[in-house]
C-alpha positions as CSV (number, residue, x, y, z in Angstrom):
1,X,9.6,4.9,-21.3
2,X,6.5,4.6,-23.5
3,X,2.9,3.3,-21.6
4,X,3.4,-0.1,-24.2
5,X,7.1,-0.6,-22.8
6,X,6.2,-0.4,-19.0
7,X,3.0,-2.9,-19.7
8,X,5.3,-5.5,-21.0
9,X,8.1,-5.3,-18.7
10,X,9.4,-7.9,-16.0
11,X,8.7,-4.9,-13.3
12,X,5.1,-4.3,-14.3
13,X,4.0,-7.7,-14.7
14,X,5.0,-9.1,-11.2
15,X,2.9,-5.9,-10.2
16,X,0.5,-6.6,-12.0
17,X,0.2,-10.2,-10.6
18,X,0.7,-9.8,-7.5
19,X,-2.2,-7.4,-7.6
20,X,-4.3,-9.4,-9.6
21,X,-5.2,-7.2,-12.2
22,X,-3.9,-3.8,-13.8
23,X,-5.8,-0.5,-13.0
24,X,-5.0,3.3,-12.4
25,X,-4.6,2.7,-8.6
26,X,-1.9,0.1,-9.5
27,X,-0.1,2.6,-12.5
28,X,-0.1,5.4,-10.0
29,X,1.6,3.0,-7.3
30,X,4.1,2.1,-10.2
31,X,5.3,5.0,-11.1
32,X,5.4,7.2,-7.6
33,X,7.8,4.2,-6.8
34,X,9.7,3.6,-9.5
35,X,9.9,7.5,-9.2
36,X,11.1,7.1,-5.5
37,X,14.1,4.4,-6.6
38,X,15.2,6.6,-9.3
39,X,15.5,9.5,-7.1
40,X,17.5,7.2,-4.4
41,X,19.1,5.6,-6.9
42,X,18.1,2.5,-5.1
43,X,16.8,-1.1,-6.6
44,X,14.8,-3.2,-4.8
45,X,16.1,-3.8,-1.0
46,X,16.9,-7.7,-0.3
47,X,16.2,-7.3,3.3
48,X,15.4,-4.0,5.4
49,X,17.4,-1.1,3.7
50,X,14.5,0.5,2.6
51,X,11.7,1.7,4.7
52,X,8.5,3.0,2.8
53,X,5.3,4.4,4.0
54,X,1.9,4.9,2.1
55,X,-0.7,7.1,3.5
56,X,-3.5,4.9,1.5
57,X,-4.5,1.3,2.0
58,X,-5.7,1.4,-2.1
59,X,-4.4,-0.8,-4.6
60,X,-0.7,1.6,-5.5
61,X,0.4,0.0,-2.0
62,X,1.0,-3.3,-4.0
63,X,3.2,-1.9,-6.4
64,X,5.5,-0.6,-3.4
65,X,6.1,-3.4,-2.3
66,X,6.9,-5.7,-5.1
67,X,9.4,-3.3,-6.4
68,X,11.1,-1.4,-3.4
69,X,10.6,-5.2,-1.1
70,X,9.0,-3.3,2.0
71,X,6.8,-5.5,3.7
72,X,4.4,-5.6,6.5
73,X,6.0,-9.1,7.7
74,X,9.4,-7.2,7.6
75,X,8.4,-4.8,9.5
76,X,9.3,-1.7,6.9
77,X,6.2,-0.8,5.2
78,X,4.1,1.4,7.1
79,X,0.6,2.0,6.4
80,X,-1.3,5.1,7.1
81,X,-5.2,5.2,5.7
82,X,-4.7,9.1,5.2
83,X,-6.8,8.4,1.8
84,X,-4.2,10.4,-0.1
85,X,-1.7,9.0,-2.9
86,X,1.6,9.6,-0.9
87,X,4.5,7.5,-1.2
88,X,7.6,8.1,0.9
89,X,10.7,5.9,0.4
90,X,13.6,6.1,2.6
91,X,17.3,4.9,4.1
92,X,16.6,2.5,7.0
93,X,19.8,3.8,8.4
94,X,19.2,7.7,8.2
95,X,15.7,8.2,7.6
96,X,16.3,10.7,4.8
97,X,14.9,9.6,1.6
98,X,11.8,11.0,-0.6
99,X,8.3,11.9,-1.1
100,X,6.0,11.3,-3.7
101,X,2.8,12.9,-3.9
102,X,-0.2,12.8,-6.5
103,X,-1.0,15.9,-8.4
104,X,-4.9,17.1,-7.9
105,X,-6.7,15.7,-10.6
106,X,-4.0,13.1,-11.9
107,X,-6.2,10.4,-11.9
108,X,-9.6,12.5,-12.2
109,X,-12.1,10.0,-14.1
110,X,-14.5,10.6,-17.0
111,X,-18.1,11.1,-16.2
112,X,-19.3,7.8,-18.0
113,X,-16.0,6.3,-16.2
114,X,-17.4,7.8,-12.6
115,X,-21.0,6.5,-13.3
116,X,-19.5,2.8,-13.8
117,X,-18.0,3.1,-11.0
118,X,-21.2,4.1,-9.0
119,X,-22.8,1.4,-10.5
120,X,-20.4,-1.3,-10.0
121,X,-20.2,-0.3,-6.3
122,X,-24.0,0.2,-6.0
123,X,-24.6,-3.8,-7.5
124,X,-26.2,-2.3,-10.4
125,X,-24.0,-3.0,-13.4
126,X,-25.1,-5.0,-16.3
127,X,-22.5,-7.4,-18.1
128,X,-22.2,-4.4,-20.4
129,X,-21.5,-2.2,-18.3
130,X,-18.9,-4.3,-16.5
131,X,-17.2,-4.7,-19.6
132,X,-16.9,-0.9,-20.5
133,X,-16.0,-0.6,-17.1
134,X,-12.6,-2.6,-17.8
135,X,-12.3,-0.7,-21.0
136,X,-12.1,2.4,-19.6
137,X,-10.6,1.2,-16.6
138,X,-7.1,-0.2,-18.8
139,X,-7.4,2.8,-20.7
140,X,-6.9,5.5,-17.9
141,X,-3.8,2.9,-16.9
142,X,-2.5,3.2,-20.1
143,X,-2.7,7.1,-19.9
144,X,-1.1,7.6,-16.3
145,X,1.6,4.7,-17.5
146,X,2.7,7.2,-20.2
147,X,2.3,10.8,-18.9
148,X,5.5,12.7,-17.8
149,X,6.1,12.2,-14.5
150,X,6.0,16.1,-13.7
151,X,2.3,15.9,-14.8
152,X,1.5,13.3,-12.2
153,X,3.5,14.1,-8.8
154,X,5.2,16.6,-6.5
155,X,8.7,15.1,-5.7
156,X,10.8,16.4,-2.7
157,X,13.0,15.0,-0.3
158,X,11.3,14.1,3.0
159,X,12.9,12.5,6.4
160,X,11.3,10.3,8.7
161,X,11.6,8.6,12.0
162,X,12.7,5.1,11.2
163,X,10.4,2.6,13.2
164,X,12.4,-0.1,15.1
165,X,13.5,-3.1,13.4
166,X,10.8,-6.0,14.2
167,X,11.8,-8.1,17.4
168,X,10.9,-11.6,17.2
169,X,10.4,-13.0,20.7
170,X,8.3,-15.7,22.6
171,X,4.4,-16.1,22.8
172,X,2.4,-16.4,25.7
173,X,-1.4,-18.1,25.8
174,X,-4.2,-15.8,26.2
175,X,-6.2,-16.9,29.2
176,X,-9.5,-16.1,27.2
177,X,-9.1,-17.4,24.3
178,X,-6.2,-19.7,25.0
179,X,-4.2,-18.6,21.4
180,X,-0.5,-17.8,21.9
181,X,-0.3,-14.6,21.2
182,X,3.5,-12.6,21.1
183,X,4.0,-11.3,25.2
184,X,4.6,-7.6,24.3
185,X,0.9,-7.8,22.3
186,X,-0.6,-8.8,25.8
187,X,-2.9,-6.7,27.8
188,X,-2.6,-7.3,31.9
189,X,-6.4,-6.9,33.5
190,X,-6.3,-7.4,37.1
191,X,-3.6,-10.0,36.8
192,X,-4.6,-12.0,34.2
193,X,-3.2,-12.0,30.6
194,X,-5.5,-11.5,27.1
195,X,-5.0,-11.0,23.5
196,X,-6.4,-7.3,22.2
197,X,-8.7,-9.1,20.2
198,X,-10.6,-10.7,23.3
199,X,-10.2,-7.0,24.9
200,X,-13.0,-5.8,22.0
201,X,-16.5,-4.4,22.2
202,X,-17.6,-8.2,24.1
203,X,-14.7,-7.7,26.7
204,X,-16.5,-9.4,30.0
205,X,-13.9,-9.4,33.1
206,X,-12.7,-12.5,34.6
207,X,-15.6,-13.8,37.0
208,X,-14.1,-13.4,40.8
């Protein structure tokens, strides 16, 4: 499929929305999963059929789930900030499925492309420079959206242990904070009950 097809497709769009903008991060994301399903031969999963992991928390991770349906708040998306475009896609029920990985220097930028970058990090870029910035920015989508996929990724099968299936159970109040928090998220400190949250860098004990 041609870079111009995928743009206007259903697919790409919801991506693209849910996202909230189209960029190589995205593209990649796109087509390591769409990769993924047509190795499975799989369409997107209603419910928990699927299980995918990404070992980035950059913006591909959106594209997984709107087309493979693996959520965090189902419990089958996992998330490991490894800072490496991996995508792994497997059977809920077997753990066997695939990886995809990013070829080195797949989504290498241009120099003027890195300096925008820099400067758009740094605070420093002008209107102009914001505007090339996008330029460039949709046209390095456009070029990962048409490359061969053999160009982009390593594809092999990979296996995984399947987490367990999310429990939904009762909630108990923190008696720091006094939010009901789920009972198996609780902490017990010499008998009384907190949240992890008021267990952080301020945690005071409980006055005798």
């Amino acid at each position: 499929m041609e870079a111009e097809d995928i743009l206007s497709s259903e697919d790409f769009k919801k991506c693209a929305d849910f996202h909230g903008h189209i960029c190589p991060g995205l593209a990649i994301g796109y087509r390591a999963t769409k990769a993924a399903l047509d190795w499975l031969d799989k369409k997107r999963a209603l419910d928990k059929e699927m299980v995918a992991t990404v070992e980035t928390d950059a913006c591909g991770t959106d594209a997984v789930q709107v087309l493979t349906g693996c959520t965090l708040g189902k419990g089958n998306l996992i998330q490991k900030d490894y800072g490496k475009h991996v995508y792994i896609v497997v059977n809920s029920n077997s753990g066997e499925g695939v990886r995809v990985s990013l070829k080195a220097r797949a989504l290498e930028l241009s120099e003027r492309h890195q300096e925008l970058v820099r400067k758009l990090s740094g605070g420093e870029a002008t209107p102009e420079n914001r505007k090339e910035f996008w330029e460039l920015h949709h046209q390095k989508s456009h070029d990962i959206l048409g490359k061969p996929l053999k160009d982009l990724f390593t594809i092999k099968p990979a296996h995984i242990a399947v987490p367990p299936k999310a429990m939904i159970e009762p909630s108990k109040t923190c008696e720091r904070c006094g939010e009901p928090t789920m009972v198996s998220k609780l902490i017990e400190i010499d008998g009384h009950y907190m949240c992890k949250d008021c267990l952080g860098d301020d945690y005071r004990p409980f006055a005798e």
